[in-house]
N, CA, C, O and CB atoms as a CASP TS submission, in Angstrom:
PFRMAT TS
TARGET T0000
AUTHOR 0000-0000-0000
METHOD Language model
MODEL 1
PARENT N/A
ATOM      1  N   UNK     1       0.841  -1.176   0.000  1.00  0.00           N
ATOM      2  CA  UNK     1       0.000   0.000   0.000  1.00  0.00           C
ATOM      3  C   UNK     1       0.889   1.243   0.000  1.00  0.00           C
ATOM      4  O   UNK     1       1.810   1.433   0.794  1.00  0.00           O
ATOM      5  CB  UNK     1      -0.958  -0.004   1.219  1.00  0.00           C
ATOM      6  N   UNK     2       0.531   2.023  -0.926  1.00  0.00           N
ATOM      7  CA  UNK     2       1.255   3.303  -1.374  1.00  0.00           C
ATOM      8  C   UNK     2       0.960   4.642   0.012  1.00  0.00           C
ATOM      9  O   UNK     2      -0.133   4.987   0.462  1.00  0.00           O
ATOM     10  CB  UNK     2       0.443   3.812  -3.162  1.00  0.00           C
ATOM     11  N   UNK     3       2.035   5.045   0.320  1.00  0.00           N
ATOM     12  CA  UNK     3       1.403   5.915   1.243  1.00  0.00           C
ATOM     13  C   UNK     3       0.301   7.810   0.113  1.00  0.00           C
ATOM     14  O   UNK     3       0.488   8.420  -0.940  1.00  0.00           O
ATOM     15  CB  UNK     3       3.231   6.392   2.518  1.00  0.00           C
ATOM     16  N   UNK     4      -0.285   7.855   0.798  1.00  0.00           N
ATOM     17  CA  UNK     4      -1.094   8.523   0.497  1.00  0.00           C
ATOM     18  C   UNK     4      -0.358  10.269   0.021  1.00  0.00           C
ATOM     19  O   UNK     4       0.558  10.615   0.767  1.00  0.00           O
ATOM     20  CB  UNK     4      -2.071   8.312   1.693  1.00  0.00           C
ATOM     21  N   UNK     5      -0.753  11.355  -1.205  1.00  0.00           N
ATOM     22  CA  UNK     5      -0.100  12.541  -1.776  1.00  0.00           C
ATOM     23  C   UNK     5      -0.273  13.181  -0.403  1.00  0.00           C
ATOM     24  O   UNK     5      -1.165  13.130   0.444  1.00  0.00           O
ATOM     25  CB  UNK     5      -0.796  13.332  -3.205  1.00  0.00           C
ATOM     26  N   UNK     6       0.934  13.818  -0.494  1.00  0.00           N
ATOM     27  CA  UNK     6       1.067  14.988   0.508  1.00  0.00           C
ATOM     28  C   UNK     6       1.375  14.616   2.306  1.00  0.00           C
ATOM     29  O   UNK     6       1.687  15.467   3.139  1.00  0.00           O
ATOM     30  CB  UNK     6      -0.467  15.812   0.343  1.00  0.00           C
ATOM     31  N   UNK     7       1.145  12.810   2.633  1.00  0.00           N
ATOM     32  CA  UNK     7       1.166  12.204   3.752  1.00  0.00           C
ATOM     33  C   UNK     7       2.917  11.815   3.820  1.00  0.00           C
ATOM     34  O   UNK     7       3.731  11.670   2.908  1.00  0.00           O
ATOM     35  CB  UNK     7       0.002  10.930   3.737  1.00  0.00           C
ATOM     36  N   UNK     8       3.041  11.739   5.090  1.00  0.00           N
ATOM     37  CA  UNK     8       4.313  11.572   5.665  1.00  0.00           C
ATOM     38  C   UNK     8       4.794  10.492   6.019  1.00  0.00           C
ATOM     39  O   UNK     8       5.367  10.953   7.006  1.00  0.00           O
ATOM     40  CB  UNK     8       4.448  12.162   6.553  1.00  0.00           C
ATOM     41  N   UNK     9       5.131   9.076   6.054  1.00  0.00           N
ATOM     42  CA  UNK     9       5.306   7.906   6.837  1.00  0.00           C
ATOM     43  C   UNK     9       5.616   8.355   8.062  1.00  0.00           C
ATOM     44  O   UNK     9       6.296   9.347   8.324  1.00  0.00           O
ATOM     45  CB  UNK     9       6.277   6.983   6.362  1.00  0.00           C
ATOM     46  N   UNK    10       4.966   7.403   9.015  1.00  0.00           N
ATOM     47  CA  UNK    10       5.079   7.125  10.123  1.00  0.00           C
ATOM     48  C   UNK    10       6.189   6.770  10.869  1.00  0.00           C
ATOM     49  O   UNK    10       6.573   7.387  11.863  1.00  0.00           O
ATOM     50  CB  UNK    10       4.434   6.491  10.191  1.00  0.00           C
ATOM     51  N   UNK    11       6.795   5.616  10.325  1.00  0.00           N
ATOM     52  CA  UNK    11       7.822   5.215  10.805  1.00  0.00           C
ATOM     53  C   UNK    11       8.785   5.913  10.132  1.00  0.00           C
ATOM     54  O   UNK    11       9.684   6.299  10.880  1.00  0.00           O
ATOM     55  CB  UNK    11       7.922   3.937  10.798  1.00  0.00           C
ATOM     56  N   UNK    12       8.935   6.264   8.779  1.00  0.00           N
ATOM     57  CA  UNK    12       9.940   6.749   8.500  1.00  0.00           C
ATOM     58  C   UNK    12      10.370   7.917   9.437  1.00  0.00           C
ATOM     59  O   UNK    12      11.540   8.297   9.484  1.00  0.00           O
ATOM     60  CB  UNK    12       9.824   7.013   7.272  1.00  0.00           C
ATOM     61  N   UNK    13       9.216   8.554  10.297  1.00  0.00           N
ATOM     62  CA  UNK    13       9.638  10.164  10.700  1.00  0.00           C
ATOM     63  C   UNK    13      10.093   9.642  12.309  1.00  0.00           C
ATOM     64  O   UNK    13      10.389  10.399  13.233  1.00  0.00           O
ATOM     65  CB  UNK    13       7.999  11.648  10.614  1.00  0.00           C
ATOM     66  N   UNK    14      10.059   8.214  12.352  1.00  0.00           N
ATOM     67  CA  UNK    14      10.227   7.905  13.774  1.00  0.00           C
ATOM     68  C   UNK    14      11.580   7.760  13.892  1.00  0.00           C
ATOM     69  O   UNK    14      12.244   8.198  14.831  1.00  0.00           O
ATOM     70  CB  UNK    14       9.491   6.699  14.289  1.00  0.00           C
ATOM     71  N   UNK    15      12.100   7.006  12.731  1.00  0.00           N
ATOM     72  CA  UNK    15      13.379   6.180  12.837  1.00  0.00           C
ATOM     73  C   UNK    15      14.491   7.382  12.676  1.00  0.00           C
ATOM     74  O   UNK    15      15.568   7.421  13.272  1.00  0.00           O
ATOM     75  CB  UNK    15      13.502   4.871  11.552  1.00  0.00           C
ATOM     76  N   UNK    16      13.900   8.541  11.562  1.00  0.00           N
ATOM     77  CA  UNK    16      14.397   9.925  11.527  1.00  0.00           C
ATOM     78  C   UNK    16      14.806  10.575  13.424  1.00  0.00           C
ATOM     79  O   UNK    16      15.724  10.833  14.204  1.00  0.00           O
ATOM     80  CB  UNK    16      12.913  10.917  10.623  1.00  0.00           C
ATOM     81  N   UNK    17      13.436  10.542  13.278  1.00  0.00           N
ATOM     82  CA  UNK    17      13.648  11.017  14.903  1.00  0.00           C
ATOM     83  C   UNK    17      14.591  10.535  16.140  1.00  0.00           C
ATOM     84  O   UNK    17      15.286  11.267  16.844  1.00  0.00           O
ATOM     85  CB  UNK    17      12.460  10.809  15.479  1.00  0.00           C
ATOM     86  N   UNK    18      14.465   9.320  16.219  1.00  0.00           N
ATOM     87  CA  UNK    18      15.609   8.541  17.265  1.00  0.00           C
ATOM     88  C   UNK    18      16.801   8.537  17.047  1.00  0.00           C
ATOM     89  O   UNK    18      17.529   8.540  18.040  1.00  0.00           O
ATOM     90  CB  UNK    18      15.513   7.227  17.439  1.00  0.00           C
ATOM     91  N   UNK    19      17.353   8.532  15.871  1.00  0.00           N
ATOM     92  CA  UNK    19      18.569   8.303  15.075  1.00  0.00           C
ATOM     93  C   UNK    19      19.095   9.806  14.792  1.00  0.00           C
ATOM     94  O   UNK    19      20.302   9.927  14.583  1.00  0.00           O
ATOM     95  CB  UNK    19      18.241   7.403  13.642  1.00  0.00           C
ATOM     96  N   UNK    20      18.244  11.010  14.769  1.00  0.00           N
ATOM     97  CA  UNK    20      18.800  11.447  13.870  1.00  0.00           C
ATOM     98  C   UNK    20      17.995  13.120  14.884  1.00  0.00           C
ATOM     99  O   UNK    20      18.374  14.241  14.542  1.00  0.00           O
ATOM    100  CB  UNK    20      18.417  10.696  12.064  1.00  0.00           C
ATOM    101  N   UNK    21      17.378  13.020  15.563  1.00  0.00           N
ATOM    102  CA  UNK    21      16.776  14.130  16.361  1.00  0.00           C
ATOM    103  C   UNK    21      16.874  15.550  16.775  1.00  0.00           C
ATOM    104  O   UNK    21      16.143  16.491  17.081  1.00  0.00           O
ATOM    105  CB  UNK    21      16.774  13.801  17.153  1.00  0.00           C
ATOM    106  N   UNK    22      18.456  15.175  16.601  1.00  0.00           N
ATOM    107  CA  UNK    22      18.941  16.252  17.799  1.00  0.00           C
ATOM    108  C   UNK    22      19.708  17.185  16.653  1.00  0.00           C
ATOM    109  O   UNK    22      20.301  18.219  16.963  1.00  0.00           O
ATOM    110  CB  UNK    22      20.173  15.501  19.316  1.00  0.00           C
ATOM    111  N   UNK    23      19.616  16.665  15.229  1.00  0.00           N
ATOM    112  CA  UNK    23      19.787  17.233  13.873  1.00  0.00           C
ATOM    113  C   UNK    23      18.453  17.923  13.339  1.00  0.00           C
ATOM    114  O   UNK    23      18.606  18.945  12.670  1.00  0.00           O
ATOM    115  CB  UNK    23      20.237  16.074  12.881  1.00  0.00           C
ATOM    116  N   UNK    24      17.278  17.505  13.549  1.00  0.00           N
ATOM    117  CA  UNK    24      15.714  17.877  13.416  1.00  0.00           C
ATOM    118  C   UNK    24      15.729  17.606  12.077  1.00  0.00           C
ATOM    119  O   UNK    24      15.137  18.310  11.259  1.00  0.00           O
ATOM    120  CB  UNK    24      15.130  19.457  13.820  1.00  0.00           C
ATOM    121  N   UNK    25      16.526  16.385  11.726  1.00  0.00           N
ATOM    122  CA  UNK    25      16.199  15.675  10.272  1.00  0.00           C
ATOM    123  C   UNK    25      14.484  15.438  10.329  1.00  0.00           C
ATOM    124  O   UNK    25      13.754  15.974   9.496  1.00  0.00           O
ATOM    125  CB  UNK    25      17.164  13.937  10.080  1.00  0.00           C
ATOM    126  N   UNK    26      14.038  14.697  11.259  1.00  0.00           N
ATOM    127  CA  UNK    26      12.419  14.474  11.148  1.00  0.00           C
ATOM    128  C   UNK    26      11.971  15.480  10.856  1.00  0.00           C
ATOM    129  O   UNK    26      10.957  15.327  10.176  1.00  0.00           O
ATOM    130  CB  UNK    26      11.639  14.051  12.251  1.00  0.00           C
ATOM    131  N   UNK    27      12.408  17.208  11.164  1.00  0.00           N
ATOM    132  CA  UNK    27      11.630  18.115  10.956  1.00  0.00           C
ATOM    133  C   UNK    27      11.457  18.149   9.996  1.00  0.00           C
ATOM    134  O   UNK    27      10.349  17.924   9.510  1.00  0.00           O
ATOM    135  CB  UNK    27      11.784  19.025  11.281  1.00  0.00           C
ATOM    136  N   UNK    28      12.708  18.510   9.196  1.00  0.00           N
ATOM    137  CA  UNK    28      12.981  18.803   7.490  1.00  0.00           C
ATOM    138  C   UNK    28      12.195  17.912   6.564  1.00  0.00           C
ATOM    139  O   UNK    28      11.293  18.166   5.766  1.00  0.00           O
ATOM    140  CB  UNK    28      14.606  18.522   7.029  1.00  0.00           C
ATOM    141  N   UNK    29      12.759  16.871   6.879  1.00  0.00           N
ATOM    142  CA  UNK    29      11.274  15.708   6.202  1.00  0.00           C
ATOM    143  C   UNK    29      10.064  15.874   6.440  1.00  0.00           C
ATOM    144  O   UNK    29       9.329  16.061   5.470  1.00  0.00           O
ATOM    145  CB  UNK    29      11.180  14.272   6.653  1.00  0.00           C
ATOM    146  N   UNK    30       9.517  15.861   7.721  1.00  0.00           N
ATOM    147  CA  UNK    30       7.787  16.268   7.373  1.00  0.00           C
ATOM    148  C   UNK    30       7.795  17.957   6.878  1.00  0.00           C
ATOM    149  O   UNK    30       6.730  18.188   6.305  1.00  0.00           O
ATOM    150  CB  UNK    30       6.574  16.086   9.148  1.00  0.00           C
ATOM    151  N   UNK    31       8.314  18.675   6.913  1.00  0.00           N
ATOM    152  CA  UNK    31       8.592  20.230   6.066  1.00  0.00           C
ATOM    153  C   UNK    31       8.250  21.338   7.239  1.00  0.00           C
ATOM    154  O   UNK    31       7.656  22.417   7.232  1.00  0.00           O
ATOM    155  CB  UNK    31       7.324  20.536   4.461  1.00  0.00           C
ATOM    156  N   UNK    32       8.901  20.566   8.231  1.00  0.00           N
ATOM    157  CA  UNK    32       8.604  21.877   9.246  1.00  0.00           C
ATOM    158  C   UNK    32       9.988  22.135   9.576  1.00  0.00           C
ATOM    159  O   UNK    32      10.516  21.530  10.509  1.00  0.00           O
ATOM    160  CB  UNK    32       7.586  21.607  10.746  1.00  0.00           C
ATOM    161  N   UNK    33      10.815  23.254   8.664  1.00  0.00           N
ATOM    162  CA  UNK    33      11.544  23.732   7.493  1.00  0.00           C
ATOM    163  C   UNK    33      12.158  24.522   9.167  1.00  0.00           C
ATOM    164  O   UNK    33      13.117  24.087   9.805  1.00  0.00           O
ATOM    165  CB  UNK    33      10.621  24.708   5.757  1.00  0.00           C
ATOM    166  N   UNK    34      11.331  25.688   9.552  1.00  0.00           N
ATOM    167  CA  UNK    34      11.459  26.618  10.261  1.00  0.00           C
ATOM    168  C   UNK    34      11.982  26.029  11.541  1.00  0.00           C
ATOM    169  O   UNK    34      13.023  26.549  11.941  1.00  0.00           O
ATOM    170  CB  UNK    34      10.313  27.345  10.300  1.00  0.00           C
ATOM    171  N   UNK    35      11.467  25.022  12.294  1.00  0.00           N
ATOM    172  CA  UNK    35      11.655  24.667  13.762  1.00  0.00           C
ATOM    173  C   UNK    35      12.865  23.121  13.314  1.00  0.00           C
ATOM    174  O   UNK    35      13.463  22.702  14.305  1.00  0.00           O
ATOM    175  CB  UNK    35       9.693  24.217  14.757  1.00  0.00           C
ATOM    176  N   UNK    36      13.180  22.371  11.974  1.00  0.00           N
ATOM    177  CA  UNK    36      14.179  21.755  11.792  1.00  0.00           C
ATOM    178  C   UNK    36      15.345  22.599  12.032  1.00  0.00           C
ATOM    179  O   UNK    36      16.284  22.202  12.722  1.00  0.00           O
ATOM    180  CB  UNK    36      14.112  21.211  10.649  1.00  0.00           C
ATOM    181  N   UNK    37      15.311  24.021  11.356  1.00  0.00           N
ATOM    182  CA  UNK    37      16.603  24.961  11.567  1.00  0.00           C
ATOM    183  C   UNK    37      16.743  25.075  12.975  1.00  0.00           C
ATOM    184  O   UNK    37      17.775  24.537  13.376  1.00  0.00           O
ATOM    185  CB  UNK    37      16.505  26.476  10.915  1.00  0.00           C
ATOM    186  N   UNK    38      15.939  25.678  13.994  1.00  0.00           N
ATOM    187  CA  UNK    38      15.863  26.058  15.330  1.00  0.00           C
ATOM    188  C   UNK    38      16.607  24.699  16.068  1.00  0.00           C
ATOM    189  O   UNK    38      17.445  24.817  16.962  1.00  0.00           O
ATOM    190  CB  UNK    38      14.196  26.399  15.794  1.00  0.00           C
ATOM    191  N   UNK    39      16.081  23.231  15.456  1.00  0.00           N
ATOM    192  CA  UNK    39      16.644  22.329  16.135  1.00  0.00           C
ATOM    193  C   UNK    39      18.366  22.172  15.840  1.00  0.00           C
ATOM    194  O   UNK    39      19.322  22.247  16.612  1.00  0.00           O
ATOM    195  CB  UNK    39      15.816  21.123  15.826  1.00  0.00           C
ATOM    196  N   UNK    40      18.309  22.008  14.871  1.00  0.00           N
ATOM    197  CA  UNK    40      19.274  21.869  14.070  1.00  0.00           C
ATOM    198  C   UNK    40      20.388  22.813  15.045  1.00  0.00           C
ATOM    199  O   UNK    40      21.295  22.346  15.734  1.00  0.00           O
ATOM    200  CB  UNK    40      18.857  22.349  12.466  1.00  0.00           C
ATOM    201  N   UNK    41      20.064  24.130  14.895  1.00  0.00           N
ATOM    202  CA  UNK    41      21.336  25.072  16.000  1.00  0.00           C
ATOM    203  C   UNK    41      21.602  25.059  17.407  1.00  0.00           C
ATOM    204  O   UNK    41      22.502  25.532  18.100  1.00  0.00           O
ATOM    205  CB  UNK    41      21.134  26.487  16.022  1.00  0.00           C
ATOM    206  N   UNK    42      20.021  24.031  17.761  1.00  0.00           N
ATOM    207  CA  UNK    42      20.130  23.775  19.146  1.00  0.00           C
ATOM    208  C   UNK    42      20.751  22.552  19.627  1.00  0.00           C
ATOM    209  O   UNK    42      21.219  22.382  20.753  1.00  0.00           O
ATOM    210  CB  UNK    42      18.941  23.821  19.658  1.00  0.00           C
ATOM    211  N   UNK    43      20.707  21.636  18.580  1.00  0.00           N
ATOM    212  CA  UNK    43      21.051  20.112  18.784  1.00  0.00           C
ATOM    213  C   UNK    43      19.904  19.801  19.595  1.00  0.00           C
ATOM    214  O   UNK    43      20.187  19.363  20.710  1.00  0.00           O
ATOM    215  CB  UNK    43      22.549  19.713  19.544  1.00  0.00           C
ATOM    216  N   UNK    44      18.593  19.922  19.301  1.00  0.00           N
ATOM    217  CA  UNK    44      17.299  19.547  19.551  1.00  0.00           C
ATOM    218  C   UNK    44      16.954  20.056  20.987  1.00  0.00           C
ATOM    219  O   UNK    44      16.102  19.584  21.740  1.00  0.00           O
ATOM    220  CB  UNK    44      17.140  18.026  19.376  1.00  0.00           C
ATOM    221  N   UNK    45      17.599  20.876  21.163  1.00  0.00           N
ATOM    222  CA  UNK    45      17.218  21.693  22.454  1.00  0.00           C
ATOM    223  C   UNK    45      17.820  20.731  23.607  1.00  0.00           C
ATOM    224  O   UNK    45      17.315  20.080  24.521  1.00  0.00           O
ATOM    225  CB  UNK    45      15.403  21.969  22.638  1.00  0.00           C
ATOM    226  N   UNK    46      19.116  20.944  23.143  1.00  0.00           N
ATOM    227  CA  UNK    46      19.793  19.740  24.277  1.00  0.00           C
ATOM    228  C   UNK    46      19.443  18.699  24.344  1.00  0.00           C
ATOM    229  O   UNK    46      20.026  18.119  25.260  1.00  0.00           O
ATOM    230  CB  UNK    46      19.725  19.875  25.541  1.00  0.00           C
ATOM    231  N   UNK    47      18.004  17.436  23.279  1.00  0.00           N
ATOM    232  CA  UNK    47      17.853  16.173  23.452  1.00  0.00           C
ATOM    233  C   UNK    47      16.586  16.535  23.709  1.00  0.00           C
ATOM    234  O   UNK    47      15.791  15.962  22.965  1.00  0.00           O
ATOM    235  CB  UNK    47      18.678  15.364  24.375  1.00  0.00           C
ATOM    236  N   UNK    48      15.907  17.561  24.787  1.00  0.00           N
ATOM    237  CA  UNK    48      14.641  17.675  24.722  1.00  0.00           C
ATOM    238  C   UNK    48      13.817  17.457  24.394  1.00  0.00           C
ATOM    239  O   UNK    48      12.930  16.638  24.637  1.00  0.00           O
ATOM    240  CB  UNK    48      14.398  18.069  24.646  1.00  0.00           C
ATOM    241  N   UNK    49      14.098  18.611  23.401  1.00  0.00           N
ATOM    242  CA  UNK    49      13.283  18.488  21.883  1.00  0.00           C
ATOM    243  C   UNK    49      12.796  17.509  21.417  1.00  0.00           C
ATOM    244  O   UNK    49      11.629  17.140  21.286  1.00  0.00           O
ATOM    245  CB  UNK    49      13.917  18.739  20.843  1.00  0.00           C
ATOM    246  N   UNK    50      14.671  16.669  20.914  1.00  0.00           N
ATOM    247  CA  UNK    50      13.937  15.842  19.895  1.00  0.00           C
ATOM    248  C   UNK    50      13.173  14.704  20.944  1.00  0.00           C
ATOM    249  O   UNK    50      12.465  13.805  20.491  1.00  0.00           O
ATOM    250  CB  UNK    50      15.115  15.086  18.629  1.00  0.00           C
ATOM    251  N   UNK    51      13.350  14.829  21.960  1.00  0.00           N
ATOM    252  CA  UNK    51      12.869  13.515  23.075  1.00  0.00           C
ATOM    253  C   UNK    51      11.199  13.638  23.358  1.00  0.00           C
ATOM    254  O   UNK    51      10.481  12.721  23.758  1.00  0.00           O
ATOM    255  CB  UNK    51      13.794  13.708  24.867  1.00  0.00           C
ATOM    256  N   UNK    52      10.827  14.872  23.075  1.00  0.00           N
ATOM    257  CA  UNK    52       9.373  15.446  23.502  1.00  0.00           C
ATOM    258  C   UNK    52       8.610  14.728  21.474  1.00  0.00           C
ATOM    259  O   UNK    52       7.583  14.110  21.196  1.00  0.00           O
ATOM    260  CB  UNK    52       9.459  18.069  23.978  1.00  0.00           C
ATOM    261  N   UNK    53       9.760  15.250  20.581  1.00  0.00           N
ATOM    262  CA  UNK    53       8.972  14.762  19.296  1.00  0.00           C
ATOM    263  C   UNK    53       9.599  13.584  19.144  1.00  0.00           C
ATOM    264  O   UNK    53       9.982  13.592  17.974  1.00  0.00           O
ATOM    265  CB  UNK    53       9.024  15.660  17.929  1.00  0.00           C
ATOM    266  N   UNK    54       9.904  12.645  19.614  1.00  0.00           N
ATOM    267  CA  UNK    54       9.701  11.196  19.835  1.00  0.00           C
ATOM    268  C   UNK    54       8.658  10.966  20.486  1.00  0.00           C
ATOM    269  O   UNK    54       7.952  10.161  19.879  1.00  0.00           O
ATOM    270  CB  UNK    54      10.671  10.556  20.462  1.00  0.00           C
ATOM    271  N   UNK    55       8.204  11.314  21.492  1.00  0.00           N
ATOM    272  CA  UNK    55       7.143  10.712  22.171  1.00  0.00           C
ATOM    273  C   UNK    55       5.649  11.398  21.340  1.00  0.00           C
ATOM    274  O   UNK    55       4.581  10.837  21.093  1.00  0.00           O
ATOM    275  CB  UNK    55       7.328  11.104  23.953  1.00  0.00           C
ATOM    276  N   UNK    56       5.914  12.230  21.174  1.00  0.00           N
ATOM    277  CA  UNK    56       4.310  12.941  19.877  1.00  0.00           C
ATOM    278  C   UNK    56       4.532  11.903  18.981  1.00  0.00           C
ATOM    279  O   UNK    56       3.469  11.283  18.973  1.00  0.00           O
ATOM    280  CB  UNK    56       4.435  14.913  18.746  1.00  0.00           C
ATOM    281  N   UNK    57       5.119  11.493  18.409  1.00  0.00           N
ATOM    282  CA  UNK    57       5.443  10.305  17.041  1.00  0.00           C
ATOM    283  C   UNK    57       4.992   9.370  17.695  1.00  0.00           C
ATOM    284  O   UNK    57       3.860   9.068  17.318  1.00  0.00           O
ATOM    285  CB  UNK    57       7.068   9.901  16.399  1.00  0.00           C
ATOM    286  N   UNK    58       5.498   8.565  18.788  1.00  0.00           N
ATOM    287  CA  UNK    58       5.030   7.308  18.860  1.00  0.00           C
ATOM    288  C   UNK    58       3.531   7.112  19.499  1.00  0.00           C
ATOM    289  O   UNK    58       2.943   6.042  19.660  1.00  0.00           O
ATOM    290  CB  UNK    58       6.034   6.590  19.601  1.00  0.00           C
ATOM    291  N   UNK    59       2.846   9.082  19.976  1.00  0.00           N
ATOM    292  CA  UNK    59       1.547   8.215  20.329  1.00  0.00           C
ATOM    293  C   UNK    59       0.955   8.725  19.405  1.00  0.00           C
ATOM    294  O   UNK    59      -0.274   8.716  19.471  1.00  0.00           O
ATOM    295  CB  UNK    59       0.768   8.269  21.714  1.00  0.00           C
ATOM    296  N   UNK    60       1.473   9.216  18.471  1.00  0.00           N
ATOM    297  CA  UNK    60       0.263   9.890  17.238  1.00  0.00           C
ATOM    298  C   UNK    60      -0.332  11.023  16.931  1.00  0.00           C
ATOM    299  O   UNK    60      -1.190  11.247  16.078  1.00  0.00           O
ATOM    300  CB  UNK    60      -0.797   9.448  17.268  1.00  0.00           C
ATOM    301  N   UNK    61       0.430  12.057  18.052  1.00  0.00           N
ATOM    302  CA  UNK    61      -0.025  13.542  17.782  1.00  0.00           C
ATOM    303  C   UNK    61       0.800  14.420  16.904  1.00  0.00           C
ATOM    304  O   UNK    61       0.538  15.551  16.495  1.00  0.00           O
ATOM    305  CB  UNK    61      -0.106  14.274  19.051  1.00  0.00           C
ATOM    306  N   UNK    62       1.867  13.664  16.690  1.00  0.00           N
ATOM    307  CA  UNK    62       3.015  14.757  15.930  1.00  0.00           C
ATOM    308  C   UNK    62       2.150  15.094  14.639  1.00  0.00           C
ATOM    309  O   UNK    62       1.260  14.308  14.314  1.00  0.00           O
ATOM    310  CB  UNK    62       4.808  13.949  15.419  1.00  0.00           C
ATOM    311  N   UNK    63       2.387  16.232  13.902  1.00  0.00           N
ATOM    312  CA  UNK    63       1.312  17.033  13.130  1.00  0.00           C
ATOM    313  C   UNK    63       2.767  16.986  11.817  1.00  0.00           C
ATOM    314  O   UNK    63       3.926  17.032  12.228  1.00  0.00           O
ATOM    315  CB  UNK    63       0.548  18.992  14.052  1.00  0.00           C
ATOM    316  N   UNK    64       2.551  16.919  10.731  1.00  0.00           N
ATOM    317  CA  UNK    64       3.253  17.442   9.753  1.00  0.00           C
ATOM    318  C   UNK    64       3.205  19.527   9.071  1.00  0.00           C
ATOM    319  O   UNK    64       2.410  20.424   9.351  1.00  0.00           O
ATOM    320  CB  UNK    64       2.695  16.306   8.698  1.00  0.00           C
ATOM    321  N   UNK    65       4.271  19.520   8.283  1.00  0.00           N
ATOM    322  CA  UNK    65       4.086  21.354   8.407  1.00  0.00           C
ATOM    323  C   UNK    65       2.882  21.192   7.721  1.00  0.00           C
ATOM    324  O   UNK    65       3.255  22.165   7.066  1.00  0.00           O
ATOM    325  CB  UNK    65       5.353  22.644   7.545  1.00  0.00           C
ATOM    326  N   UNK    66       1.693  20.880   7.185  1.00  0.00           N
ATOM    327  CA  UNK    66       0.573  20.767   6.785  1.00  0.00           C
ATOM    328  C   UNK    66      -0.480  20.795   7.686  1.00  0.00           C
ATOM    329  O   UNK    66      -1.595  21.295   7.539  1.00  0.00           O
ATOM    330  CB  UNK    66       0.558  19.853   6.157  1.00  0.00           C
ATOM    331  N   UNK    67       0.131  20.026   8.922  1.00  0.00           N
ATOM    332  CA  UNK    67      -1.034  20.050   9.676  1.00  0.00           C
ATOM    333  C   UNK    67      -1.736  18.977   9.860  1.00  0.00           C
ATOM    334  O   UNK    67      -2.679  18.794  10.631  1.00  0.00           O
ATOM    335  CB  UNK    67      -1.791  20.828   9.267  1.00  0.00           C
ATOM    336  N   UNK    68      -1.042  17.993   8.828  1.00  0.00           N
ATOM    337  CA  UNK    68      -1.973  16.531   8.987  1.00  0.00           C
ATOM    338  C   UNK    68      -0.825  15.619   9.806  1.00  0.00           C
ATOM    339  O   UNK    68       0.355  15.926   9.972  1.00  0.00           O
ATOM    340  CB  UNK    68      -2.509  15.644   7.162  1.00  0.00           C
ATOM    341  N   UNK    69      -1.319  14.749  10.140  1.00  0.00           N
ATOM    342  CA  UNK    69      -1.211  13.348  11.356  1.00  0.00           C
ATOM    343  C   UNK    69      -0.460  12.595  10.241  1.00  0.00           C
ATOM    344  O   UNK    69      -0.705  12.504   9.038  1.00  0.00           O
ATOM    345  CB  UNK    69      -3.001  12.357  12.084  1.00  0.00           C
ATOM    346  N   UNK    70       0.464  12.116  10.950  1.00  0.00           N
ATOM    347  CA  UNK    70       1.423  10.986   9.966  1.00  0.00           C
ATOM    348  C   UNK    70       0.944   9.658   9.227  1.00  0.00           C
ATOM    349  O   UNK    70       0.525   8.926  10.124  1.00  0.00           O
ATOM    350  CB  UNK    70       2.502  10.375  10.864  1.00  0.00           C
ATOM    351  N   UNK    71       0.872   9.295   8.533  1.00  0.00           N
ATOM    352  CA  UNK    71       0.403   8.561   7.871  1.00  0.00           C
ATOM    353  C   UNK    71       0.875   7.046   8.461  1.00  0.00           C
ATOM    354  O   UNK    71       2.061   6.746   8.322  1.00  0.00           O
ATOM    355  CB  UNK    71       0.719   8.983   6.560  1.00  0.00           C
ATOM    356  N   UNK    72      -0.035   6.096   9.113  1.00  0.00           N
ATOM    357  CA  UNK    72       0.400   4.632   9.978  1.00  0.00           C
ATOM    358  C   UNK    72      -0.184   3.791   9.056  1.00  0.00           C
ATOM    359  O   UNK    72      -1.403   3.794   8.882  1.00  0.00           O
ATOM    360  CB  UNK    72      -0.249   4.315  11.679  1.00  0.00           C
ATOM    361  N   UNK    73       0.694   2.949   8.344  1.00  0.00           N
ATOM    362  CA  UNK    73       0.327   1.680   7.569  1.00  0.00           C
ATOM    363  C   UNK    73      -0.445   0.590   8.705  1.00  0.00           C
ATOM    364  O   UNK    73      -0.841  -0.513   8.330  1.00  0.00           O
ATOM    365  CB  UNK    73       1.867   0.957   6.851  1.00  0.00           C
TER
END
């Protein structure tokens, strides 16, 4: 199953996130362009950050820069 135009994978923005967080690679990928940079200079706000959008990802509230909910196969 094809993920859906304009939708984000799920896991992809997870595995982004754990691995890769404290860079705000997950940001840049779902296109939240503005707060990836902010992470990015912060190194995710000391881990914070990316530790607060790990836990929005894994229960399902993290929002893409669109505004829509990640797409869960």
């Amino acid at each position: 199953m094809d993920i859906p135009e304009g939708r984000f994978d799920w896991l992809t923005t997870l595995l982004l996130c754990f691995f890769l967080g404290a860079l705000g690679v997950h940001s840049f990928y779902t296109k939240k362009t503005a707060i990836g940079v902010a992470q990015l200079l912060t190194l995710g706000g000391c881990g914070i950050w990316a530790l607060v959008d790990l836990i929005m990802i894994i229960v399902g509230s993290f929002k893409d820069g669109n505004g829509n909910t990640l797409y869960r196969k």
